[in-house]
Backbone bond lengths (Angstrom), bond angles and torsions (degrees), N, CA, C in turn:
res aa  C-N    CA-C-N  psi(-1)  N-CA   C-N-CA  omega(-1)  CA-C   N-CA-C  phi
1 X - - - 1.438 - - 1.518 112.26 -
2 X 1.334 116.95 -25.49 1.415 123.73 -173.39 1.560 118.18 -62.30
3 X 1.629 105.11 -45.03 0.805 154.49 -168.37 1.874 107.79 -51.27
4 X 1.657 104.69 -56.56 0.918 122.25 173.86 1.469 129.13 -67.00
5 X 1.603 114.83 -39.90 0.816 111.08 172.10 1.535 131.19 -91.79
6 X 1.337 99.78 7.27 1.635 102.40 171.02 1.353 106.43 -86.12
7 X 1.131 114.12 -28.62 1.537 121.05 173.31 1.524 104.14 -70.17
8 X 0.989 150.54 -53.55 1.571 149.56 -131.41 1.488 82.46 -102.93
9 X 1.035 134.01 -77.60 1.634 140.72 -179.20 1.931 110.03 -3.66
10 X 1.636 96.95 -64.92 1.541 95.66 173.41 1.045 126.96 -61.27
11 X 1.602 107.38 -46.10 1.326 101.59 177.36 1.438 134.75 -67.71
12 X 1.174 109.08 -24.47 1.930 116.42 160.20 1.454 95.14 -66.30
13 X 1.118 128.91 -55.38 1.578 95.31 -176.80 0.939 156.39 -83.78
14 X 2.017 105.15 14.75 0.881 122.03 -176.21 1.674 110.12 -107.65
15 X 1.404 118.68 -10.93 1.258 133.93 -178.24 1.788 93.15 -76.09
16 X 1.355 113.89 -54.88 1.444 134.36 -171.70 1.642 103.50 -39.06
17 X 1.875 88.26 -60.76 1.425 93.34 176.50 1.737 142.51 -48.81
18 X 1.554 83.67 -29.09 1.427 110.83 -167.22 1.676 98.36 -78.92
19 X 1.268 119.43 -33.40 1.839 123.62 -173.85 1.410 93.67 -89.03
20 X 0.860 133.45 -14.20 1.368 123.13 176.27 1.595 116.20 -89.40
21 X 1.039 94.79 -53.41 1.411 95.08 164.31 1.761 142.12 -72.55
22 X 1.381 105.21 10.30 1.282 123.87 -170.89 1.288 102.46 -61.65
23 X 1.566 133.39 138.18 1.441 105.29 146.04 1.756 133.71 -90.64
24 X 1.268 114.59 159.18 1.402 125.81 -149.19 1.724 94.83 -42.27
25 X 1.274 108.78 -40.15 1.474 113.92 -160.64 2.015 102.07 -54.59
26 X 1.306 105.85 -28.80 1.207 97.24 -159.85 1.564 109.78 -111.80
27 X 1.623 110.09 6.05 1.249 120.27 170.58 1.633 108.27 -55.92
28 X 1.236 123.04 164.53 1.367 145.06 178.12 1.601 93.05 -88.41
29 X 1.257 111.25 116.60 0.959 145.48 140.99 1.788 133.49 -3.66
30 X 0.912 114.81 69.38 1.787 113.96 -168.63 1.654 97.34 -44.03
31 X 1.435 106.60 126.48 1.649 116.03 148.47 1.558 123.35 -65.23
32 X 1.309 113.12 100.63 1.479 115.49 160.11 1.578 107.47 -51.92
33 X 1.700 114.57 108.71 1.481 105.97 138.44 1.233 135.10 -61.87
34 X 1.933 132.55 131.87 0.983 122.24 166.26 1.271 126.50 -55.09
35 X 1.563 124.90 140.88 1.524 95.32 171.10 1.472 132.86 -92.43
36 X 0.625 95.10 -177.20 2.007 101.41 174.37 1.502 116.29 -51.31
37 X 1.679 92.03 123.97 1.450 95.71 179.29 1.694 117.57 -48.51
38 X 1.386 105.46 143.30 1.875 98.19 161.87 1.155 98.54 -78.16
39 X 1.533 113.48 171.15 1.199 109.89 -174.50 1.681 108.57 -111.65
40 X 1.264 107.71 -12.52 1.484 97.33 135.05 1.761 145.78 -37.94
41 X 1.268 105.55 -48.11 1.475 123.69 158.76 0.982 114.75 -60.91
42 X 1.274 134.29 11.97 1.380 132.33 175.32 1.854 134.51 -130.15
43 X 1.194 109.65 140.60 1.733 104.65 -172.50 1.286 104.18 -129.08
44 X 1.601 115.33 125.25 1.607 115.05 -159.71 1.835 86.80 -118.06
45 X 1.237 113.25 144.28 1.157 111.30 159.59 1.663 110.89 -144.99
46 X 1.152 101.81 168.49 1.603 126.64 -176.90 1.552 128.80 172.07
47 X 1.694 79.53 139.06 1.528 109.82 -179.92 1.584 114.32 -143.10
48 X 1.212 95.37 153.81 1.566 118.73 169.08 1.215 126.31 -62.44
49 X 1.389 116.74 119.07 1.403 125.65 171.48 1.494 108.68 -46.59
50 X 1.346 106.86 121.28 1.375 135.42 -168.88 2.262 91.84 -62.80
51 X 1.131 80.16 142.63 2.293 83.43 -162.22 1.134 112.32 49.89
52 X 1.252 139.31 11.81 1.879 125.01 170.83 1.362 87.88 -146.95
53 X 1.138 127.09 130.21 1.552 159.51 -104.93 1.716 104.15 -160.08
54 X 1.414 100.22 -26.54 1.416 119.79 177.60 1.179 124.40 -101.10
55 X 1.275 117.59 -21.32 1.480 123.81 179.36 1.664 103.99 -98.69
56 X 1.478 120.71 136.86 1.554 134.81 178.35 1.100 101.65 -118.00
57 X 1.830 128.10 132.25 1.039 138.03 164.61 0.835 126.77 -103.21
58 X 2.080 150.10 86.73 1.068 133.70 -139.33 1.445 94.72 -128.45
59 X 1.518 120.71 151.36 1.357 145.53 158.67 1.518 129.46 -101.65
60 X 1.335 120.18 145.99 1.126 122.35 -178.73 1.880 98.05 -147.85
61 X 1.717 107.11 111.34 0.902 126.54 179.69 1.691 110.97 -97.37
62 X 1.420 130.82 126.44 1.539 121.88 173.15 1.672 100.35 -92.36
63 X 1.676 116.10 109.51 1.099 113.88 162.64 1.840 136.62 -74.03
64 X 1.571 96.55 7.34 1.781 107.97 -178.55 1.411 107.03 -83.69
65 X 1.056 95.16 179.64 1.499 119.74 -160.05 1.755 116.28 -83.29
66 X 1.997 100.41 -25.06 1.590 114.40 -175.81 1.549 104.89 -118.82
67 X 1.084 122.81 139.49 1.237 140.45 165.77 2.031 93.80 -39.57
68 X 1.666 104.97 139.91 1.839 110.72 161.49 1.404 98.33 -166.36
69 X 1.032 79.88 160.51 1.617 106.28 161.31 1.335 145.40 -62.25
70 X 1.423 143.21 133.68 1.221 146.67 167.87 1.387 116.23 -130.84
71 X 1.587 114.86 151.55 1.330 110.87 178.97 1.512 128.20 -42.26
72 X 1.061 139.57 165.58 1.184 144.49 -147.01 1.877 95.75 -103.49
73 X 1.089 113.31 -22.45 0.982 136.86 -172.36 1.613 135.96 -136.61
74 X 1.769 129.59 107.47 1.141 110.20 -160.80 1.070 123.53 -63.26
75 X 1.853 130.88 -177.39 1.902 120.99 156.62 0.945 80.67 -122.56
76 X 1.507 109.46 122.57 1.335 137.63 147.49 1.677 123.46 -82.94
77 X 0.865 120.71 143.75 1.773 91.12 -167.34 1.967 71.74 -151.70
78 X 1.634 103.73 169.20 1.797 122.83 176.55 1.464 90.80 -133.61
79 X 2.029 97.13 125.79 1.185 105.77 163.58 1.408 139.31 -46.92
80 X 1.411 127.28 97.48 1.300 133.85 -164.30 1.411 143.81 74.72
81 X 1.721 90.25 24.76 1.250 108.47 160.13 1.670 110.02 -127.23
82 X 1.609 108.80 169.38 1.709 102.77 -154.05 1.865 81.77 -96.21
83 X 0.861 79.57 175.98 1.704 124.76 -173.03 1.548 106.56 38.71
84 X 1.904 114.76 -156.30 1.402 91.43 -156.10 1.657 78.47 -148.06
85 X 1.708 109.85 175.00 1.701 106.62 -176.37 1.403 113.36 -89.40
86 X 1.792 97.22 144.34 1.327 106.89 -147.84 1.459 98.63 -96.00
87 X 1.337 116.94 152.60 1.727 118.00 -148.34 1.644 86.29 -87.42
88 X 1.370 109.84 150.14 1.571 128.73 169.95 1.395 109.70 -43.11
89 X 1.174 130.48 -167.05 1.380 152.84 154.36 1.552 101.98 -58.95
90 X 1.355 129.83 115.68 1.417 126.72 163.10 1.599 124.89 -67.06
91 X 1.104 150.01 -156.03 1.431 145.14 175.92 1.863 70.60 -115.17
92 X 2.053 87.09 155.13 1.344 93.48 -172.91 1.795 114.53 -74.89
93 X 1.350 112.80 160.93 2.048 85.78 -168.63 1.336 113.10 114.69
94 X 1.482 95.70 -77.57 1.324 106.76 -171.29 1.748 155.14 -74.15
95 X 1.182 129.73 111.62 1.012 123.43 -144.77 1.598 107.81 -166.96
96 X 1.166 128.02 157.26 1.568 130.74 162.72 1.526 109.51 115.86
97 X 1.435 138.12 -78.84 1.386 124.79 171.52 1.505 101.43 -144.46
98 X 1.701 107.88 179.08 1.229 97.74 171.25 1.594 106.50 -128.49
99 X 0.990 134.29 156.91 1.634 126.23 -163.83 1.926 105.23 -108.48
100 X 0.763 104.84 134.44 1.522 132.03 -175.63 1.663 106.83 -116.20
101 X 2.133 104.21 100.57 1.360 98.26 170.83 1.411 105.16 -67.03
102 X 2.183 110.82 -174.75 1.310 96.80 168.57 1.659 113.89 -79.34
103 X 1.412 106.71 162.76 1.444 105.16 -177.07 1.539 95.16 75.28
104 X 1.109 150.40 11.94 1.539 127.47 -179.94 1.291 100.85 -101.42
105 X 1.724 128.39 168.00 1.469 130.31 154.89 1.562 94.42 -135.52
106 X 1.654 77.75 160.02 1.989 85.76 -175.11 2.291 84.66 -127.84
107 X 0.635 99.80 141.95 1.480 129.97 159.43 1.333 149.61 -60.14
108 X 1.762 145.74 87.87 1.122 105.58 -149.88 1.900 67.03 -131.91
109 X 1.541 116.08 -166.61 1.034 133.85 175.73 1.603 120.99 -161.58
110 X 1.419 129.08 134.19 1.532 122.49 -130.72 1.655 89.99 -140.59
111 X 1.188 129.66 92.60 1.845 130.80 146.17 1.257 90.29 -46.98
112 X 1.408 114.25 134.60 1.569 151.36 156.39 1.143 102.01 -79.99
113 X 1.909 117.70 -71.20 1.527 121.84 -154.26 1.659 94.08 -134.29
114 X 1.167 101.20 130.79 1.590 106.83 161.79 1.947 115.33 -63.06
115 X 1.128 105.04 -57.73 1.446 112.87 165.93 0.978 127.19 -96.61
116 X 1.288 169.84 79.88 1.744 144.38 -174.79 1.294 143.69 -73.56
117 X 1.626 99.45 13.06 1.489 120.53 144.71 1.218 114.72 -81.38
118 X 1.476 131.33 -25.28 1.289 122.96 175.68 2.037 136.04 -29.17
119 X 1.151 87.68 108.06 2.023 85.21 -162.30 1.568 92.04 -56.84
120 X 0.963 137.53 10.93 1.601 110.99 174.19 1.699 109.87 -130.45
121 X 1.312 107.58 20.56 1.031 122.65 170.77 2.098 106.63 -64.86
122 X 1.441 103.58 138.11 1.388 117.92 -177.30 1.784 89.79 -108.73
123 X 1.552 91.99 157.24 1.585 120.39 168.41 1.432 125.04 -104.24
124 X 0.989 125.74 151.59 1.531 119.12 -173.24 1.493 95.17 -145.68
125 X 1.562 101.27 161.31 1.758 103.83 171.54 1.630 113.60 -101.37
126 X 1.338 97.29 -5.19 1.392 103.39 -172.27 1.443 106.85 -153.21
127 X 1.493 100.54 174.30 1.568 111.98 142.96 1.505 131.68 -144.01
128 X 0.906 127.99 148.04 1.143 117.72 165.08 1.726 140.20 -84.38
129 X 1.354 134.33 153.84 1.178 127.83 172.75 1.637 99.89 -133.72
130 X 1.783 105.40 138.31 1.515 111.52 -171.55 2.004 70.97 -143.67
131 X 1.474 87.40 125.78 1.471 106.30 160.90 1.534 126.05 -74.20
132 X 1.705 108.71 -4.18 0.948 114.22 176.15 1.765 110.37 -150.78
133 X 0.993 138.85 179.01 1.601 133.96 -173.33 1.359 100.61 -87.98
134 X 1.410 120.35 -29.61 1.506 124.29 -175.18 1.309 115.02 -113.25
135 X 1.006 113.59 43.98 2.189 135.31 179.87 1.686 91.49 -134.31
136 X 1.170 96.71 124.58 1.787 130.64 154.19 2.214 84.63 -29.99
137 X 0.902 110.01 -62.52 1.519 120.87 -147.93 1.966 118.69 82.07
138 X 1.245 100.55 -158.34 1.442 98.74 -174.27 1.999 77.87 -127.57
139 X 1.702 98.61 146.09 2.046 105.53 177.88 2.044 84.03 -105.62
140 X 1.676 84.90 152.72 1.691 98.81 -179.67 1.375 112.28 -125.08
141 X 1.139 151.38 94.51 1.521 144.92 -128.63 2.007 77.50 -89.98
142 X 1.503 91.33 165.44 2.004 95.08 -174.04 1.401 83.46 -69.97
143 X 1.223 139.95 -64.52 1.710 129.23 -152.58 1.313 107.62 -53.88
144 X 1.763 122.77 -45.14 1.684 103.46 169.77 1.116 117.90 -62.18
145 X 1.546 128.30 -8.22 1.299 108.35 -162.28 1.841 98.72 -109.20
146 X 1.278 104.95 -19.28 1.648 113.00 153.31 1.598 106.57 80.27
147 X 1.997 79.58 45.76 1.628 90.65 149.12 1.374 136.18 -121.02
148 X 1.251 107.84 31.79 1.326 122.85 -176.54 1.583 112.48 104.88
149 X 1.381 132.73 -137.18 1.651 144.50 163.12 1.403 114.98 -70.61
150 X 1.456 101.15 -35.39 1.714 102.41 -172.91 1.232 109.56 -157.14
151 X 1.746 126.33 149.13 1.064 139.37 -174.90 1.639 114.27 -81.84
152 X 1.285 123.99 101.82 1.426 102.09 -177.43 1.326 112.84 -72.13
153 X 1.167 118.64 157.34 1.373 122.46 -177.78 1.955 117.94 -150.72
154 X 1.279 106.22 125.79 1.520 106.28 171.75 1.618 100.09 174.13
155 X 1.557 91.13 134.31 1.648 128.72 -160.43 1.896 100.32 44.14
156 X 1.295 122.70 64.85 1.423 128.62 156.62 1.576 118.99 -36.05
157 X 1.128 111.24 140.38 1.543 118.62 171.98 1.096 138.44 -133.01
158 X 1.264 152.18 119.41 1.425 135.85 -139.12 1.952 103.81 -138.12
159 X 1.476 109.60 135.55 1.313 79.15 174.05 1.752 100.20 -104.71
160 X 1.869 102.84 -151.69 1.574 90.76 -167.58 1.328 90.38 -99.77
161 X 1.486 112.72 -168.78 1.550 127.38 175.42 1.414 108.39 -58.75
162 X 1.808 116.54 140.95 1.213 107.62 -169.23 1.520 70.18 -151.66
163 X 1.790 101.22 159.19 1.520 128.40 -171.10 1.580 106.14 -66.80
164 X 1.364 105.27 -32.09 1.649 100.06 179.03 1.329 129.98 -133.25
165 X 1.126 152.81 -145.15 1.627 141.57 165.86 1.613 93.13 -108.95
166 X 0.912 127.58 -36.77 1.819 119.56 -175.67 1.486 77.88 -74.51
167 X 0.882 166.41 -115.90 1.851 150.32 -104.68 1.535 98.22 -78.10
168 X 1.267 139.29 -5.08 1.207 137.85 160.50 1.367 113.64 -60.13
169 X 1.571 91.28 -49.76 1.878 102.00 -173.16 0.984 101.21 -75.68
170 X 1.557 139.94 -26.85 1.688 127.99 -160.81 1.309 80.84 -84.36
171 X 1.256 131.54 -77.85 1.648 119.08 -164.96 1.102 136.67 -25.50
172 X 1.926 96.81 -31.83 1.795 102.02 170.63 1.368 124.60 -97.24
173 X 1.595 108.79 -3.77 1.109 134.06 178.68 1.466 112.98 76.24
174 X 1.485 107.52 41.67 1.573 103.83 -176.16 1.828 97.71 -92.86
175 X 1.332 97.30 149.53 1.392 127.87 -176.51 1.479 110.60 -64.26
């Protein structure tokens, strides 16, 4: 053990020495985070998978001028019922926001109902999509979203933002 730390000692202080003494020119570079989309800069849309009534396909386009950020994950929420669908399994790692150039959209796709015979299935008139937890979002009445009168809904699932609408569906495993 002795051994080790007579050895390790210099060498932290010579690495130490070495960052300290850098000059600025050759320091590493701070990463600008983008910031958070306004939510003005933004156009959310969604609709229903054309014959499945249960599956929601929603978009979120940044119409500004600078690349930002949005949650990593949408809030989907059903008009007048509590809470909102709970995001899939993430890749392991991953987590924190997802970045939106300008002009880009990222993709997510939202199970309502696992079954829709289910007797404990709830109705909604709507839903909502917020590209972020702290955005109003945009509300989608069920007829625009062209599921009939009402959205059924029970144990909802959402995945996160994905580059396209086919990796939306693989994530949720829609057909």
């Amino acid at each position: 053990m002795r051994i080790r730390s007579t050895i390790a000692a210099p060498v932290v202080c010579a690495a130490a020495s070495l960052l300290l003494t850098a000059p600025q020119s050759q320091a590493a570079p701070a990463r600008a985070t983008p910031p958070r989309c306004a939510e003005k800069a933004l156009t959310i849309r969604a609709k229903a998978v054309p014959g499945d009534p249960s599956v929601v396909r929603v978009g979120v386009t940044n119409r500004g001028s600078r690349a930002c950020v949005v949650d990593l994950v949408p809030t989907v929420t059903f008009g007048g019922l509590d809470g909102a669908a709970l995001p899939v399994p993430l890749p392991r790692g991953r987590g924190g926001t997802y970045l939106l150039r300008p002009g880009g959209t990222a993709y997510a796709a939202v199970r309502t109902i696992g079954d829709p015979a289910d007797p404990e299935a709830r109705r909604a008139d709507s839903v909502t999509v917020a590209a972020s937890s702290s955005q109003w979002g945009a509300t989608f009445t069920a007829a625009r979203l062209g599921t009939g009168n009402r959205v059924r809904v029970w144990e909802p699932v959402t995945t996160w933002w994905q580059p396209t609408a086919a990796a939306a569906d693989r994530a949720l495993k829609v057909s």
